[in-house]
C-alpha positions in Angstrom: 13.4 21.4 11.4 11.3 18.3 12.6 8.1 20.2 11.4 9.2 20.1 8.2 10.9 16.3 8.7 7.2 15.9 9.7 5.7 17.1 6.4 8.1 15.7 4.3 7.1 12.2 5.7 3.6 13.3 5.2 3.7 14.2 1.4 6.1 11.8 0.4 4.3 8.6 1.4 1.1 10.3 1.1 2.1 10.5 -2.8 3.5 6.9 -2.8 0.3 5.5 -2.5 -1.7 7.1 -5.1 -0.7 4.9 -8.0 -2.8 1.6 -8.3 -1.6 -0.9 -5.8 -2.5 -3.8 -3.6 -3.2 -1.2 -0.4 -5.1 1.3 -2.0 -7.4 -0.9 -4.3 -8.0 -3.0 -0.8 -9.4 0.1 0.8 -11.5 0.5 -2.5 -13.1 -2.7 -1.9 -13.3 -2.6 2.0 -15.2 0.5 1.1 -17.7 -1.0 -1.6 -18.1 -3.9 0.5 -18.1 -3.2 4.1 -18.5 0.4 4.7 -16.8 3.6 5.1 -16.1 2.9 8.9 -15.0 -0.4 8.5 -11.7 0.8 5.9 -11.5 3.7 8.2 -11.1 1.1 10.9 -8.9 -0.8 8.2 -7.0 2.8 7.5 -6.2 3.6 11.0 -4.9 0.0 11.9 -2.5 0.3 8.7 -1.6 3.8 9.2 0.3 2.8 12.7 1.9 -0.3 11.2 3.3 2.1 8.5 4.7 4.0 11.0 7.4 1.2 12.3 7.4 -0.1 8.7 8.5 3.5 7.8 11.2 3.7 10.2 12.7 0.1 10.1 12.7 1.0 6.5 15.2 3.8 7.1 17.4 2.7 9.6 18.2 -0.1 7.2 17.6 1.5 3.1 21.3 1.5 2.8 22.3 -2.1 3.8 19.1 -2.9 2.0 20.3 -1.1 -1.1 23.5 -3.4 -1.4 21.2 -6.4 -1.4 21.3 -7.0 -5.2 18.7 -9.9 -5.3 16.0 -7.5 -3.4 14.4 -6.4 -6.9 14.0 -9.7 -8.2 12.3 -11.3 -4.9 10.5 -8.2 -4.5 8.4 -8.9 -8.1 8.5 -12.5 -7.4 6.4 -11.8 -3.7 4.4 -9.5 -5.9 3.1 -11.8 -8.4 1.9 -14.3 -6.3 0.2 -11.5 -4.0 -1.9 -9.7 -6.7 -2.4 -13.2 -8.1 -4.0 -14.5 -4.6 -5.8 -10.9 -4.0 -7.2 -11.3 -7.7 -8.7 -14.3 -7.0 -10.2 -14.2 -3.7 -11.7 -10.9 -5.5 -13.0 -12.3 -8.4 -14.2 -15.6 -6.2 -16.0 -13.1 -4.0 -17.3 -11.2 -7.1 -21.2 -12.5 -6.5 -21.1 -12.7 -3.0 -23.7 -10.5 -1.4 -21.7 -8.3 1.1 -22.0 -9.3 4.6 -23.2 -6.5 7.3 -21.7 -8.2 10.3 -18.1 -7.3 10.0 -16.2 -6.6 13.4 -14.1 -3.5 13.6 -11.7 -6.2 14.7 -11.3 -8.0 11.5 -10.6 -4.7 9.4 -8.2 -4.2 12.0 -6.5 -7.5 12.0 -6.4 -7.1 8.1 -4.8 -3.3 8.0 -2.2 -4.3 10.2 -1.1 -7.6 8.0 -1.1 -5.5 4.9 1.0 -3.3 6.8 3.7 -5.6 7.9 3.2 -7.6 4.6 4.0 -5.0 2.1 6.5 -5.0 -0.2 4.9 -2.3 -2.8 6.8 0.2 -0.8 10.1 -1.1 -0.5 11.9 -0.3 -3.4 10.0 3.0 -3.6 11.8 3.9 0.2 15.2 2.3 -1.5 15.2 5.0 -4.0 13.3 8.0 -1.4 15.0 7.2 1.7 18.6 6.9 0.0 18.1 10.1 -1.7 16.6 11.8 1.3 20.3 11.1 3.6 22.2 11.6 0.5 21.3 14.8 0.1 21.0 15.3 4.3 17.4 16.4 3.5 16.5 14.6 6.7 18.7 13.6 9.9 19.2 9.6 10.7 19.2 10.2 14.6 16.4 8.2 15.7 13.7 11.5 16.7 14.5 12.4 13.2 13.4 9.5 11.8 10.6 9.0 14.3 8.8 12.2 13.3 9.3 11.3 9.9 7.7 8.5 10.0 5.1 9.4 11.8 4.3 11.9 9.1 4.5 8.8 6.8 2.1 7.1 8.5 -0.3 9.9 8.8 0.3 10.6 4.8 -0.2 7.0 4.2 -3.9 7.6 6.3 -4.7 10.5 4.5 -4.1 8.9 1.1 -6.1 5.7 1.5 -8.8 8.3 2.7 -9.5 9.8 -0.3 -9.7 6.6 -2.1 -12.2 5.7 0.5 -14.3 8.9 0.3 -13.3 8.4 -3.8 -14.8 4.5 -3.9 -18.2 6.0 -1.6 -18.7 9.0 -4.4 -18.1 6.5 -7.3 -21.0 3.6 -5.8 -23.4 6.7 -4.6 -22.6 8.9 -8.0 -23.2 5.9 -10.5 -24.9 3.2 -8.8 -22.5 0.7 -9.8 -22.9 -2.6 -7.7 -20.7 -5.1 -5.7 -20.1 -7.4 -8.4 -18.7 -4.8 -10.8 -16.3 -3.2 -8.6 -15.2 -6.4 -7.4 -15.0 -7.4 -10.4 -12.7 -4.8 -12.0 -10.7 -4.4 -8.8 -10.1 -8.5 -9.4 -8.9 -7.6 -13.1 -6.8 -4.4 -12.0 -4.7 -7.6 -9.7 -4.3 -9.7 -12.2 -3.1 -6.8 -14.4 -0.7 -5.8 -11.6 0.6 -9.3 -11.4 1.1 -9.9 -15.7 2.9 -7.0 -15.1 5.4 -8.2 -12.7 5.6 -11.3 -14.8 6.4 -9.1 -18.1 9.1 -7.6 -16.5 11.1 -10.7 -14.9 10.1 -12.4 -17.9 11.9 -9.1 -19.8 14.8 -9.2 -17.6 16.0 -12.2 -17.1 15.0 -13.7 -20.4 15.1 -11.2 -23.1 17.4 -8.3 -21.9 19.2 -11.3 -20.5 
């Protein structure tokens, strides 16, 4: 039973971070612009704060689901973040990368997009309450350790790929620094005018 609480951690984060967010677009550029061992040193760091992220998460996705204003600040938070990322990324666009960054600073920086990350709370709202709905998983606290541990781990494995996914696109089509910083700057923004379009939408026009 905690094998598969195990696995079930792993896949279901793992999938929650393949659509196009602030995380996984960071590891995109950390790869471009630092290296493969400095996002896997930025991977590893984040991987562990998803782990009590994870599990805080799910000890508390029920009181957190009765907090009706939790939507709203969440998009507000977001639109300022995506904002900020896009323009340190598109201020950074011509900057030659540097090839004296520490292990320490990817580090530093996995574990502060880890705590600060509030992509994935309404996406554990909706999993987490359905998981102890439906008693897919136990909410003793090995139960949700394990599982979260797997979430971590799935996390990890995800932001891998994009990693390995960001070295075959710059090897595979030569594309520079500028470019990808570039278009990752323009994916924020996009991300943040979408946030905007839907407070706008809700609390203006559906009303």
């Amino acid at each position: 039973m905690l094998f598969l609480t195990f696995v079930l951690g792993l896949l279901l984060n793992a999938v929650g971070y393949i659509p196009p967010g602030n995380i996984n677009l960071t590891v995109v550029q950390i790869t471009i612009n630092r290296g493969l061992k400095q996002a896997l040193s930025f991977i590893v760091a984040f991987g562990f704060v998803e782990i009590l992220f994870t599990l805080v998460m799910m000890r508390f996705v029920q009181w957190l689901a009765l907090t009706i204003e939790l939507d709203n600040i969440i998009d507000v938070v977001m639109i300022f973040l995506f904002l900020v990322l896009g323009t340190v990324t598109w201020k950074s666009r011509k900057a030659m990368p540097r090839k004296d960054y520490s292990h320490t600073d990817s580090i530093k920086y996995g574990m502060l997009l880890g705590a600060l990350n509030p992509m994935q709370v309404p996406y554990w709202l909706f999993v987490g309450t359905y998981l102890i709905s439906h008693e897919w998983i136990d909410i003793g606290y090995l139960s949700l350790t394990i599982f979260s541990i797997g979430s971590g781990i799935g996390a990890a494995l995800a932001l891998y790929g994009f990693a390995r996914f960001a070295c075959y696109i710059k090897e595979k089509f030569a594309l520079s620094s500028y470019i990808i910083n570039k278009s990752i700057a323009i994916l924020f923004f996009a991300l943040s005018a979408y946030h905007i379009c839907k407070v706008v939408y809700v609390h203006f026009i559906r009303g």
